[in-house]
C-alpha positions as a Python dict, from the first residue, in 0.01 Angstrom:
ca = {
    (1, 'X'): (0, 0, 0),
    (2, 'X'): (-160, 249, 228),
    (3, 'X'): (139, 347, 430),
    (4, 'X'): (311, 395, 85),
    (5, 'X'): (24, 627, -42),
    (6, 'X'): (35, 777, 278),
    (7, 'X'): (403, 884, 243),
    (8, 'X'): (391, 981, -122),
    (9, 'X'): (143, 1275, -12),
    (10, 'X'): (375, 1318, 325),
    (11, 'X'): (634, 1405, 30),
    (12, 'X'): (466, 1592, -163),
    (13, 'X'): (369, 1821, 110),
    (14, 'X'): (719, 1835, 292),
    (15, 'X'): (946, 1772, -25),
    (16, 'X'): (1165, 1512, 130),
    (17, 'X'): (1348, 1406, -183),
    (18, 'X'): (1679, 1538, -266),
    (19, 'X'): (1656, 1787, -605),
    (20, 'X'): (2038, 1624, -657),
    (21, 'X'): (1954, 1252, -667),
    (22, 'X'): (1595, 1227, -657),
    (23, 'X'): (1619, 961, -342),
    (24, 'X'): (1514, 1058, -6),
    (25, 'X'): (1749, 1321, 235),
    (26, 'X'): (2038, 1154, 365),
    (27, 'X'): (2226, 1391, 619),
    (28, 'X'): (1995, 1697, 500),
    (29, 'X'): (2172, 2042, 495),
    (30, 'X'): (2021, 2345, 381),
    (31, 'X'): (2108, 2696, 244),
    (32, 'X'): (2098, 2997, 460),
    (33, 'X'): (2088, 3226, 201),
    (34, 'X'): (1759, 3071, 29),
    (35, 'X'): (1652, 2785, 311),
    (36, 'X'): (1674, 2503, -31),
    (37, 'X'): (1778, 2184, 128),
    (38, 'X'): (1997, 1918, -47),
    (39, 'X'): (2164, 1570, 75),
    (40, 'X'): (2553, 1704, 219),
    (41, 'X'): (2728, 1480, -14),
    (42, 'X'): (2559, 1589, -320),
    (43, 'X'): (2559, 1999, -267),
    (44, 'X'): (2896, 1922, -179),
    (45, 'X'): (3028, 1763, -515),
    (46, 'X'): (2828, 2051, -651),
    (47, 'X'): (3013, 2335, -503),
    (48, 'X'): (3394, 2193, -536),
    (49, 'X'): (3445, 2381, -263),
    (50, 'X'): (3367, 2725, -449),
    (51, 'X'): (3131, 2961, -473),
    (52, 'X'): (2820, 2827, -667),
    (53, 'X'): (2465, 2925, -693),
    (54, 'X'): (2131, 2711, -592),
    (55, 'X'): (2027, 2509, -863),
    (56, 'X'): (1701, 2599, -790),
    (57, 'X'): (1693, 2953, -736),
    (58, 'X'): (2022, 3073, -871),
    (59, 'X'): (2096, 3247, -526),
    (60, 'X'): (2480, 3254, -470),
    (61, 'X'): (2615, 3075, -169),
    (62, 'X'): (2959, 2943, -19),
    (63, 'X'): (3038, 2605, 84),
    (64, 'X'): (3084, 2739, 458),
    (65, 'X'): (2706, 2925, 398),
    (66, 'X'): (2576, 2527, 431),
    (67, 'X'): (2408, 2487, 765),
    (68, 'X'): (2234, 2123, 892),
    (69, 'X'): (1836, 2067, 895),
    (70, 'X'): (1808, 1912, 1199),
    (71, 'X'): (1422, 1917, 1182),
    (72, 'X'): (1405, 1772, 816),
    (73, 'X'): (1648, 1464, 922),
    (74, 'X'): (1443, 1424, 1268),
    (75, 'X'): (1099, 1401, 1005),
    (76, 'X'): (1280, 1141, 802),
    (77, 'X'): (1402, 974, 1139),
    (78, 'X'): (1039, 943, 1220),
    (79, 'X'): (964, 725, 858),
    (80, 'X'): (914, 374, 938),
    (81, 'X'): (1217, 175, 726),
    (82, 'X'): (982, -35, 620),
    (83, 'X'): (766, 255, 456),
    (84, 'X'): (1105, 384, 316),
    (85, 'X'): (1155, 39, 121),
    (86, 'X'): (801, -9, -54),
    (87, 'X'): (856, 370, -165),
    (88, 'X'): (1174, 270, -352),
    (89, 'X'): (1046, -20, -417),
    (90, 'X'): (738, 116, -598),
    (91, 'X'): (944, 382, -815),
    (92, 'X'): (1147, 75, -952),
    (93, 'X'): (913, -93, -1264),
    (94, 'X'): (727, -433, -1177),
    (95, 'X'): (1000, -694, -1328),
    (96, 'X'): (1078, -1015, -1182),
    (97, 'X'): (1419, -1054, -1073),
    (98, 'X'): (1731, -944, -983),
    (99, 'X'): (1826, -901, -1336),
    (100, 'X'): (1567, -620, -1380),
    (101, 'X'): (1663, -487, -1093),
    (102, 'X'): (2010, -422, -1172),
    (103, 'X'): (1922, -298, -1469),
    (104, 'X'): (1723, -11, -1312),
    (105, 'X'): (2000, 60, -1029),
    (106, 'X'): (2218, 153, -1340),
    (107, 'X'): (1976, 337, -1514),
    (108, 'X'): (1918, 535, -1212),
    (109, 'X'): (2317, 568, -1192),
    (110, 'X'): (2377, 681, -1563),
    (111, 'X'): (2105, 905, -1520),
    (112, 'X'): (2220, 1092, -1185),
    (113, 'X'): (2579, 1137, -1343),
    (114, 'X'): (2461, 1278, -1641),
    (115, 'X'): (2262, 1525, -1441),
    (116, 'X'): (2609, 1559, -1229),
    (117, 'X'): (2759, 1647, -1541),
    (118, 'X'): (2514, 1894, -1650),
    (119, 'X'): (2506, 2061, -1300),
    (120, 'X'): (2890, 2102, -1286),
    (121, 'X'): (2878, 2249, -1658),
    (122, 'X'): (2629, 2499, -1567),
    (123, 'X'): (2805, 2588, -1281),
    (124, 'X'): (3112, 2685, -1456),
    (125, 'X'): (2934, 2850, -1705),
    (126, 'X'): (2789, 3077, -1399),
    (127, 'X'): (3189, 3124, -1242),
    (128, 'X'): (3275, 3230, -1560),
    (129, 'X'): (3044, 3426, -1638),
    (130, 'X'): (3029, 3560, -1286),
    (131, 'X'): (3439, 3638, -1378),
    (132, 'X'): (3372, 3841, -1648),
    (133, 'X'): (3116, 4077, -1493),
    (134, 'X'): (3393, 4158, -1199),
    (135, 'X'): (3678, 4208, -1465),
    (136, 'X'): (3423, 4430, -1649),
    (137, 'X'): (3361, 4632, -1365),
    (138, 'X'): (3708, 4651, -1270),
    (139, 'X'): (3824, 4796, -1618),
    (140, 'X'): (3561, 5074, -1585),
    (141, 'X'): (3618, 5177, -1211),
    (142, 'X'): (4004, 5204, -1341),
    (143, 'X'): (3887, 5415, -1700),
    (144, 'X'): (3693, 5610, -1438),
    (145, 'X'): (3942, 5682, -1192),
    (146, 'X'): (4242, 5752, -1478),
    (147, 'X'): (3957, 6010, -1581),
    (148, 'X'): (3937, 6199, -1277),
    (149, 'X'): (4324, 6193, -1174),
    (150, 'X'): (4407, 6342, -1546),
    (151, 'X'): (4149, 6601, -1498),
    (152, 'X'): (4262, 6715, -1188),
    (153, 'X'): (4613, 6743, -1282),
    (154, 'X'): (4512, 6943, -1596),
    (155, 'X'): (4304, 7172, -1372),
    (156, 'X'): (4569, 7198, -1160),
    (157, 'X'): (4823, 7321, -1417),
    (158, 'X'): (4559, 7525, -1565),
    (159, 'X'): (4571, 7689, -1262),
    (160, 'X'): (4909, 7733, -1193),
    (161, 'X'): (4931, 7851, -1550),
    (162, 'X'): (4693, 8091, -1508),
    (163, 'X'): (4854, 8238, -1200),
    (164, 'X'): (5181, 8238, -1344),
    (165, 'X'): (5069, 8467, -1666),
    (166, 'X'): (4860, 8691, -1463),
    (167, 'X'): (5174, 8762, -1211),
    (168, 'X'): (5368, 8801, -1529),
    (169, 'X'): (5083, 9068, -1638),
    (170, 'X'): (5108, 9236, -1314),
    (171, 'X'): (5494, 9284, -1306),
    (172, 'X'): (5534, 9388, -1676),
    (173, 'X'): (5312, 9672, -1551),
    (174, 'X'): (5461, 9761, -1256),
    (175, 'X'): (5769, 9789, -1453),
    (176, 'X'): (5644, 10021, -1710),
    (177, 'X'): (5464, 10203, -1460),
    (178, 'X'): (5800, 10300, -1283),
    (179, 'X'): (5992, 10354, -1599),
    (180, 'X'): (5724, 10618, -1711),
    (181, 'X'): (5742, 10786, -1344),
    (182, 'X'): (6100, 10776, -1358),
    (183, 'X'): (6127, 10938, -1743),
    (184, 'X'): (5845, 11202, -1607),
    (185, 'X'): (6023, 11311, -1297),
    (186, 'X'): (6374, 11315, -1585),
    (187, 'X'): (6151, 11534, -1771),
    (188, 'X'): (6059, 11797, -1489),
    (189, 'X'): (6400, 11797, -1414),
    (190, 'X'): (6520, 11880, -1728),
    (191, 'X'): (6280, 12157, -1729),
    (192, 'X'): (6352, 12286, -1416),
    (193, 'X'): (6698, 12324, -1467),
    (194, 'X'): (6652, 12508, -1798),
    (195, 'X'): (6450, 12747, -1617),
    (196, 'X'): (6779, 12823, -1381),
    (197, 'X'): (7036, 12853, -1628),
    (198, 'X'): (7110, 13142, -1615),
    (199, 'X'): (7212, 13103, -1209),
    (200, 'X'): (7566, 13084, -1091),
    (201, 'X'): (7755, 12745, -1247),
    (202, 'X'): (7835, 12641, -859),
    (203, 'X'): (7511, 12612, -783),
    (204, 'X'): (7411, 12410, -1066),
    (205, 'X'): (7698, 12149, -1034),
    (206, 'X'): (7576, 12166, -629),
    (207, 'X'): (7204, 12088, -710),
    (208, 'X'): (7276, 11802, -971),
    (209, 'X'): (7537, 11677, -754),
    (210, 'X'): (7415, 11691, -406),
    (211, 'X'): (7070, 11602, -460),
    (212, 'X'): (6916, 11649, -799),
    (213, 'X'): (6637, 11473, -830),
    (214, 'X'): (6780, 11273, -1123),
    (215, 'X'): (7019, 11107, -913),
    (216, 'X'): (6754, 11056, -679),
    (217, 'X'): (6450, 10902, -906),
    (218, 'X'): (6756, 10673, -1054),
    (219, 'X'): (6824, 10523, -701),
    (220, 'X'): (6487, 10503, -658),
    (221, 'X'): (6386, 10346, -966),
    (222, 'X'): (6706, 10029, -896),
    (223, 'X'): (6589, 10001, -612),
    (224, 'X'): (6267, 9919, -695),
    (225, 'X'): (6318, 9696, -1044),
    (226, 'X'): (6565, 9515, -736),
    (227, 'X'): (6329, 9414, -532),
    (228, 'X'): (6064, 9297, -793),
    (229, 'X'): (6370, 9109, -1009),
    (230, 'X'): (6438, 8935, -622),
    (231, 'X'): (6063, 8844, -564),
    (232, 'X'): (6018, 8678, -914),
    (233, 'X'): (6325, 8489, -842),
    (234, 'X'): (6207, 8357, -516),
    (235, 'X'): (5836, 8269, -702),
    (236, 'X'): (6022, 8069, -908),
    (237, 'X'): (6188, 7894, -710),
    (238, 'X'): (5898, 7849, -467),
    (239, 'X'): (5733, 7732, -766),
    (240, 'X'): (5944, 7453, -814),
    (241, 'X'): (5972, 7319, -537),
    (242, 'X'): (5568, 7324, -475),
    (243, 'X'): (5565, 7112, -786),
    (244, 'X'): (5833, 6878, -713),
    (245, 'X'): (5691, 6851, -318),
    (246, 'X'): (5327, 6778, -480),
    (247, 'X'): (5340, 6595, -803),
    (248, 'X'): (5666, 6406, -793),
    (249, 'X'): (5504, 6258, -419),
    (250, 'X'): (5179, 6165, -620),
    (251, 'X'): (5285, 6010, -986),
    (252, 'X'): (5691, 5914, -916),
    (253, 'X'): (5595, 5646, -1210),
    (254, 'X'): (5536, 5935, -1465),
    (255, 'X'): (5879, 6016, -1500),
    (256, 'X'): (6111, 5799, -1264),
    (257, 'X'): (6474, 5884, -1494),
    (258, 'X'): (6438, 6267, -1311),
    (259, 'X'): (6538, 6034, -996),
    (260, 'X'): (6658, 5725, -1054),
    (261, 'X'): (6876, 5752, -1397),
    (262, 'X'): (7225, 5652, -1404),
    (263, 'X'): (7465, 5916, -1455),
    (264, 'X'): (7659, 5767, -1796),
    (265, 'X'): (7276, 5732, -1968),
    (266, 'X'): (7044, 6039, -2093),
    (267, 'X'): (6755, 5916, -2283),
    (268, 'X'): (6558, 6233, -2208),
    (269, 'X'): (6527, 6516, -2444),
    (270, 'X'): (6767, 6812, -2329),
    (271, 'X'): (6585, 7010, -2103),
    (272, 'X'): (6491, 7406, -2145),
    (273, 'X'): (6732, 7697, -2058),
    (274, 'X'): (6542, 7790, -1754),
    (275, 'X'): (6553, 7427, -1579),
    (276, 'X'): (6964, 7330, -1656),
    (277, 'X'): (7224, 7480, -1433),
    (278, 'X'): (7451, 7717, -1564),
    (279, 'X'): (7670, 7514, -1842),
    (280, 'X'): (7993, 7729, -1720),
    (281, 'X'): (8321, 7608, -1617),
    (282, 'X'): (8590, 7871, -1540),
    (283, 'X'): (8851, 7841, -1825),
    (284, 'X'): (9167, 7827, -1607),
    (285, 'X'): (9046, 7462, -1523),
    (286, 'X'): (8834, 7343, -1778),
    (287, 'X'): (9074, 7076, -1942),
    (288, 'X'): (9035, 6889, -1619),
    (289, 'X'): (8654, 6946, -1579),
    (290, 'X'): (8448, 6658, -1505),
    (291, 'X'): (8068, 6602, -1542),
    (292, 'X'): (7941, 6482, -1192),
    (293, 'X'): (7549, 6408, -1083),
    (294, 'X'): (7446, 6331, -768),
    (295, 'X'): (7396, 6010, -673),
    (296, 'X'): (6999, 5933, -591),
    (297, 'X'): (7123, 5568, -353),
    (298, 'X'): (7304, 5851, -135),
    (299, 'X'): (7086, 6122, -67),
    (300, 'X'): (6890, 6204, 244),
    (301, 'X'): (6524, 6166, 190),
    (302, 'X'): (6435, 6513, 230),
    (303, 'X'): (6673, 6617, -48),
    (304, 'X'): (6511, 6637, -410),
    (305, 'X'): (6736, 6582, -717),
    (306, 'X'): (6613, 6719, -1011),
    (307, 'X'): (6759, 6880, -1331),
    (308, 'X'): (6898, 6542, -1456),
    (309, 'X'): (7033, 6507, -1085),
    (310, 'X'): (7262, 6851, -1098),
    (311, 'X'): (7059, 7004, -852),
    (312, 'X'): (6974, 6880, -468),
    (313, 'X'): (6663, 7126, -314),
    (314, 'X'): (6540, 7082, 34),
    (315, 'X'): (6199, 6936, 15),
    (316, 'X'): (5915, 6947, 339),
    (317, 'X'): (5765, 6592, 218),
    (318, 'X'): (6000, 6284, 171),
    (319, 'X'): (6104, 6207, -172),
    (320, 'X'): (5970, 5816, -309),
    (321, 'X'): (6370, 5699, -353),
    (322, 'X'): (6457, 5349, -378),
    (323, 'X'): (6551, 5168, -62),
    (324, 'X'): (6930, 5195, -9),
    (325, 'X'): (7129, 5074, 276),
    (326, 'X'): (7414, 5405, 204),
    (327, 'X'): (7145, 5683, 247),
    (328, 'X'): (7219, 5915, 433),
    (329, 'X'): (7057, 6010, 755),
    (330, 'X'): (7133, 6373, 760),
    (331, 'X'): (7106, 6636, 521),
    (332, 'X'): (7372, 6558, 245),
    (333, 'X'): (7476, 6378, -98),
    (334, 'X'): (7736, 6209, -296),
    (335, 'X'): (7789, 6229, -628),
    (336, 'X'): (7825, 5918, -827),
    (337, 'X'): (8113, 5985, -968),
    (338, 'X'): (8466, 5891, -800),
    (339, 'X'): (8829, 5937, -814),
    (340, 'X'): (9175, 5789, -810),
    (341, 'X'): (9416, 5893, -1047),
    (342, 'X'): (9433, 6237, -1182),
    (343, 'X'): (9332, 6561, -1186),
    (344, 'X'): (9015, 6668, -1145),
    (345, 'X'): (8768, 7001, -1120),
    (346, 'X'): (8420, 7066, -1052),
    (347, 'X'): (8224, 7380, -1006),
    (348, 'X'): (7886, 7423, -757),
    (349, 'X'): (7656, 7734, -714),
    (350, 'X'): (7622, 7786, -371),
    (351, 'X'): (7397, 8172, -418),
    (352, 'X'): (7054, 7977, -335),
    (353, 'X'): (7157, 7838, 3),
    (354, 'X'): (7188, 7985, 327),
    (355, 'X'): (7397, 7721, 504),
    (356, 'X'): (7599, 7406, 319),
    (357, 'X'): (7917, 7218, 293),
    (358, 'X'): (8097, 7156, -34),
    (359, 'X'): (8419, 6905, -34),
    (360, 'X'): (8544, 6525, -82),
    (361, 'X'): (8487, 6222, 123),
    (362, 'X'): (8587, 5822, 76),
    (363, 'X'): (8334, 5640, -41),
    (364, 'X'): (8353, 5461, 340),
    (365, 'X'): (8186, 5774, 505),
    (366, 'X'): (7920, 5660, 701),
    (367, 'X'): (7557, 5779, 673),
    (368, 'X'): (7537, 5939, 1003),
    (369, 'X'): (7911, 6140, 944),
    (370, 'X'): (7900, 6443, 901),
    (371, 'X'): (8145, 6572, 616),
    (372, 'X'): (8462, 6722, 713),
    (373, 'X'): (8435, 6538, 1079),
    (374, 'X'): (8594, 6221, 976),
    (375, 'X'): (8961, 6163, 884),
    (376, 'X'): (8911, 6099, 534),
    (377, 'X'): (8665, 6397, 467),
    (378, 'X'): (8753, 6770, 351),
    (379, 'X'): (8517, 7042, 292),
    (380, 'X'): (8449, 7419, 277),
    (381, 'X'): (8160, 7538, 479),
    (382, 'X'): (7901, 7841, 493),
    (383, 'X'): (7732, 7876, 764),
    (384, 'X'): (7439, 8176, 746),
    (385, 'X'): (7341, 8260, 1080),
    (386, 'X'): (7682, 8304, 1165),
    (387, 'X'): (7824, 8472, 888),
    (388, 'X'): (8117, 8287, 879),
    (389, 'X'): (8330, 8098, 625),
    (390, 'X'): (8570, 7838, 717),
    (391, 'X'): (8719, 7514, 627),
    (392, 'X'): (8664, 7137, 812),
    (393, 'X'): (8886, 6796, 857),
    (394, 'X'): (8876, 6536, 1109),
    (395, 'X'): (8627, 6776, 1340),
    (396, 'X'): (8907, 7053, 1313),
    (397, 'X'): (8737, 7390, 1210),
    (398, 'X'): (8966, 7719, 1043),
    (399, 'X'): (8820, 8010, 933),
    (400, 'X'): (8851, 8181, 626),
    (401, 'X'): (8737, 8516, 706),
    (402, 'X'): (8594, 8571, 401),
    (403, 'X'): (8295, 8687, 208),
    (404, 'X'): (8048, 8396, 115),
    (405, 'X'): (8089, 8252, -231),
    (406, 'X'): (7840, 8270, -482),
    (407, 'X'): (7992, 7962, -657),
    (408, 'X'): (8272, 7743, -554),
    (409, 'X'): (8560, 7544, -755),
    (410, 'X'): (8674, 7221, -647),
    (411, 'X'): (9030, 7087, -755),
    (412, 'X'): (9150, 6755, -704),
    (413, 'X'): (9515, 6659, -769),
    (414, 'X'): (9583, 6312, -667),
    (415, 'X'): (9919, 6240, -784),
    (416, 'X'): (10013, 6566, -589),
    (417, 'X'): (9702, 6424, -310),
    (418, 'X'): (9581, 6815, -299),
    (419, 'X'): (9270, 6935, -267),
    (420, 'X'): (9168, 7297, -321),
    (421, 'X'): (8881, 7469, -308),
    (422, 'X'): (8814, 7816, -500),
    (423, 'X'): (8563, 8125, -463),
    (424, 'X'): (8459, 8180, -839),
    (425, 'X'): (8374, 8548, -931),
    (426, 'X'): (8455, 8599, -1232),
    (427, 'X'): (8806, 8484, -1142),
    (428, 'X'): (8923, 8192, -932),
    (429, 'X'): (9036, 8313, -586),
    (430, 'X'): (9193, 7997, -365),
    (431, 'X'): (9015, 7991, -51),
    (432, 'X'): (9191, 7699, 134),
    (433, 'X'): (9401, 7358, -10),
    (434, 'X'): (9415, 7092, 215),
    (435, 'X'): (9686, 6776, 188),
    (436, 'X'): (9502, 6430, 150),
    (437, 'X'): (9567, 6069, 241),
    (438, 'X'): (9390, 5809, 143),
    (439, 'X'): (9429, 5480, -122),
    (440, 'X'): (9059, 5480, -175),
    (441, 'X'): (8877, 5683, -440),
    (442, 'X'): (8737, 6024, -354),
    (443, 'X'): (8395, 6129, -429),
    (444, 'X'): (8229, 6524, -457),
    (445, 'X'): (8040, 6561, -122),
    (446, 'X'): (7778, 6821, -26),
    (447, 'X'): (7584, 6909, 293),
    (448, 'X'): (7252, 7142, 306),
    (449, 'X'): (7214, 7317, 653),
    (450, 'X'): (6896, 7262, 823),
    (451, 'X'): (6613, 7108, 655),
    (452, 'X'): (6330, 7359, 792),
    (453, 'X'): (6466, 7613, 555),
    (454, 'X'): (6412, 7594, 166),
    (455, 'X'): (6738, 7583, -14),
    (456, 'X'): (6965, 7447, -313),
    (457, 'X'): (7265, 7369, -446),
    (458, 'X'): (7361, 7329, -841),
    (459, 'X'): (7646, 7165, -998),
    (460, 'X'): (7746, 7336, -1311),
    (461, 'X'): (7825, 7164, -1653),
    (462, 'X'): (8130, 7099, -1820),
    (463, 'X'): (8165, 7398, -2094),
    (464, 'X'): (8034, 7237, -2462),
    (465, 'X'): (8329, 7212, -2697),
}
């Protein structure tokens, strides 16, 4: 009885029982987290293998946290087994028999699983819990976030407003500033010339002629409202692309049909005068106009489609297209539309490009072909830093000699397999018609030259009967 007294206070002081099952350490491991030791077997049917917390001071661990406690199983190594059977001997009651004995062994069992059962309810109260704090914190990191991103855009196009209206301001004045220059320097000349009336005719016809200053302050004045019409063009169009470069690169989710709707569906509202390409076809062709778009699976990816994909821009960043094994790896676009039977006409403005290609091609062109370099490609080409207009087929070039074109005409006639193309001005003057082959359908084709300069190209709509 004295070595059992003597190793009820050895536990008391050292804590060698087990918090699971109440029964002495058996292969001891122990917590790094907290330094709480438990039998292996029992943390382990604890945990699931999952994250869990202590049961006895809540501190969160991981199954792979669990380290061995070598010095707590070489303590219980030193514990006679003799000493180790009165103690469990003495915590079972004094009945006679094996009976009684059995009796307690089951008690001891229904009560350890009912603890078991308690301990795995708690603990996936805890996960649960534990699951709704992270989801909680989640949904407010993402309120957050949408918070900032939506004020930033709106101070962005507060900005951009803001700059917009005061260069508006700024040019209205200008204007009327020159307009009441010009009518003051009309004025003086009016009065000047009253005061010479009564000189010689000829020299009044000479003066107003040769270099009154009417004529002169009405050069002047064109001249002027020229250059500031030019520069708001070219802020516009600077404009756009800055805020298709920018915003369609950050949020391509806000409105994806600008680049990825099919040509035969518009579920967009029409779009405002400003932003649609001119919706004129010349009239000498427009019972065989067609409405083409370009085609967003074959365009390079530093080509930006927008106005309901009648309008390819050069763009410095590349554009978020869908993966596509027919994009092109230079500068051009297809339309999506293709031919094989009948006659067919399409008009492009060409005015905001220094350098492109307009023509047909087989659907077969490869990505890296250049148009009007294969056999089955034809095309009418403008080529700025060499001033020169000419038409392309299998790699041969012949020039045109001609002025560039602000828009051009494209006329397909397959049952007579012609192709012309057209300088529109007002009129239609034929620039070139080329004889086709081919038993495969033909498809509008475009090319933009270089990609380090900003330029566009617009396909104009069918006129609205």
């Amino acid at each position: 009885m004295a070595a059992v007294i003597e190793l009820e206070r050895l536990q008391r002081v050292l804590e060698l029982q087990c918090s699971f099952c109440l029964q002495l350490f058996a292969e001891p491991v122990r917590i790094t987290g907290c330094g709480h030791s438990f039998c292996r077997g029992c943390v382990l049917r604890y945990c699931a293998g999952r994250r869990a917390a202590c049961p006895l001071c809540r501190c969160a661990f991981e199954p792979q946290h669990l380290r061995p406690n070598r010095e707590l199983a070489a303590l219980l190594s030193l514990v006679p087994r003799e000493l180790k059977e009165a103690l469990e001997a003495q915590e079972e009651p004094a009945a006679d028999g094996a009976a009684a004995r059995n009796d307690l062994s089951s008690a001891r069992r229904g009560r350890g699983e009912k603890e078991e059962e308690i301990w795995e309810s708690s603990k996936q109260q805890e996960i649960t819990a534990e699951t709704i704090h992270l989801l909680r914190k989640d949904l407010n990191r993402a309120k957050e976030y949408t918070s900032q991103i939506k004020s930033q855009i709106t101070e962005d196009f507060c900005c951009m407003k803001e700059y917009v209206e005061r260069q508006e301001r700024n040019t209205l004045m200008f204007i009327e500033q020159q307009q009441k220059a010009a009518q003051q320097k009309i004025e003086e000349t009016i009065h000047q010339l009253t005061d010479i009336k009564a000189q010689s005719r000829d020299l009044c016809e000479r003066q107003m002629y040769e270099g009154s200053p009417l004529t002169i302050n009405k050069i002047t004045l064109d001249e002027k409202l020229n250059v500031v019409k030019s520069a708001v063009e070219d802020l516009k169009r600077k404009l756009e692309i800055l805020l298709l470069e920018n915003y369609a690169q950050q949020l391509p989710p806000v409105q994806p049909q600008d680049f990825y709707q099919e040509p035969s569906v518009s579920s967009s509202p029409p779009e405002p005068a400003a932003e649609c390409p001119e919706p004129t076809i010349s009239r000498h062709f427009s019972q065989w106009a067609d409405d083409v778009t370009f085609d967003p699976t074959r365009v390079h990816k530093h080509l930006a489609l927008t106005a309901q994909n009648r309008r390819v821009m050069v763009s410095s960043h590349p554009t978020s297209y869908q993966p596509s094994p027919k994009r092109f790896c230079i500068s051009q676009v297809m339309c999506s539309q293709g031919f094989s039977t009948g006659c067919h006409y399409w008009e492009v403005i060409t005015k905001d490009s220094d350098g492109w290609a307009v023509g047909v091609a087989n659907e077969m062109i490869g990505k890296r072909d250049k148009l009007g370099r294969t056999e089955h490609s034809w095309c009418v080409e403008w080529l700025g830093p060499k001033k020169l207009l000419s038409v392309w087929h299998k790699g041969q070039e012949t020039l045109l000699h001609k002025d560039k074109p602000l828009k051009v005409g494209v006329f397909l006639e397959l049952e007579k397999k012609t192709v012309s193309f057209y300088s529109i001005a007002g009129k239609e003057i034929l620039l070139h018609t080329f004889e086709i082959s081919t038993s495969n359908p033909l498809y509008p084709a475009f090319w933009l030259y270089t990609l380090e300069r900003n330029g566009s190209l617009t396909i104009s709509q069918p006129n609205r009967r």
